[in-house]
NUGUFI-918508 format. One record per residue: x, y, z of N, C-alpha, C in turn. Coordinates in steps of 0.05 Angstrom, whole numbers, padded with zeros to 5 digits, always signed. Example, Ala and Ser with C-alpha at 12.3 -4.5 7.8 and 13.67 -1.06 7.14 Angstrom:
2
+00264-00114+00156+00246-00090+00156+00264-00066+00156+00257-00045+00142+00273-00021+00143+00258+00001+00157
This chain:
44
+00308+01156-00742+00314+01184-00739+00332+01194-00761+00358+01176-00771+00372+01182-00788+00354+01185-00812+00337+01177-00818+00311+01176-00843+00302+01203-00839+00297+01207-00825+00276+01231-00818+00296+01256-00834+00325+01257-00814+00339+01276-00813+00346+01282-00849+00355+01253-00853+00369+01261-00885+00346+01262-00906+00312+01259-00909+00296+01269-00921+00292+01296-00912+00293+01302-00900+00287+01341-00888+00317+01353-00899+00332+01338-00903+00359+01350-00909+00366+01358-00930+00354+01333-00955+00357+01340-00979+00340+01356-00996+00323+01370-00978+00298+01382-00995+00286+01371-01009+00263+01381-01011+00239+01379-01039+00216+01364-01017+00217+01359-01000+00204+01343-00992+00176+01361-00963+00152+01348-00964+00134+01369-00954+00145+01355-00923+00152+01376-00907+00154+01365-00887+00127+01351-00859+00103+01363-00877+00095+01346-00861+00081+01320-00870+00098+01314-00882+00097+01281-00896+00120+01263-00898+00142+01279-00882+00164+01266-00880+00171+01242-00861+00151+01255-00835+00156+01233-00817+00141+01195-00828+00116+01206-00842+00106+01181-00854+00121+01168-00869+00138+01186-00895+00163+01170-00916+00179+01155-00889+00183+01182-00868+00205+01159-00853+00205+01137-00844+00188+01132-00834+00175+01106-00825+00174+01086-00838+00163+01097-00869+00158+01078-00888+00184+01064-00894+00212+01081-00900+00238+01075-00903+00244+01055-00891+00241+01063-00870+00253+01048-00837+00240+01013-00839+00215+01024-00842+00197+00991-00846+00213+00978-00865+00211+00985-00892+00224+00981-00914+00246+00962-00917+00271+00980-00901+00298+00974-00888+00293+00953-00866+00273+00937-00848+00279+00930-00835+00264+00905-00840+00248+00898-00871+00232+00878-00881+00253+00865-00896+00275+00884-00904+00298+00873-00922+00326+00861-00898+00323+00866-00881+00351+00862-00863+00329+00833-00848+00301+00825-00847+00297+00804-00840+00306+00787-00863+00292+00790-00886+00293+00777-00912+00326+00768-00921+00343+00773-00911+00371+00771-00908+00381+00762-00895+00371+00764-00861+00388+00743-00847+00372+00740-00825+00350+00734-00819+00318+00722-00816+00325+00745-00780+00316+00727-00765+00299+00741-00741+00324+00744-00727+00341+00724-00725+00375+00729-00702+00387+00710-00718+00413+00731-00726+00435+00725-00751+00446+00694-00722+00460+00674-00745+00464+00658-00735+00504+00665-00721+00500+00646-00706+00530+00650-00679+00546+00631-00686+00564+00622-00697+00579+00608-00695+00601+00602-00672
């Protein structure tokens, strides 16, 4: 949602292709936060 909000925010962008970038972001952001500390960060 924060994706969505701050591409509609900063302009230039067609809004109805925003929700797709958003997603895309989100996927993006969430292929890199596995790639970093895999499926469940470890507990010490």
């Amino acid at each position: 949602m924060a994706v969505l909000i701050g591409l509609l925010s900063q302009g230039g962008t067609d809004h109805s292709a925003a929700p797709a970038k958003a997603f895309d972001i989100a996927e993006a952001f969430q292929q890199e936060k596995l790639k970093r500390i895999g499926e469940k960060p470890p507990f010490d």
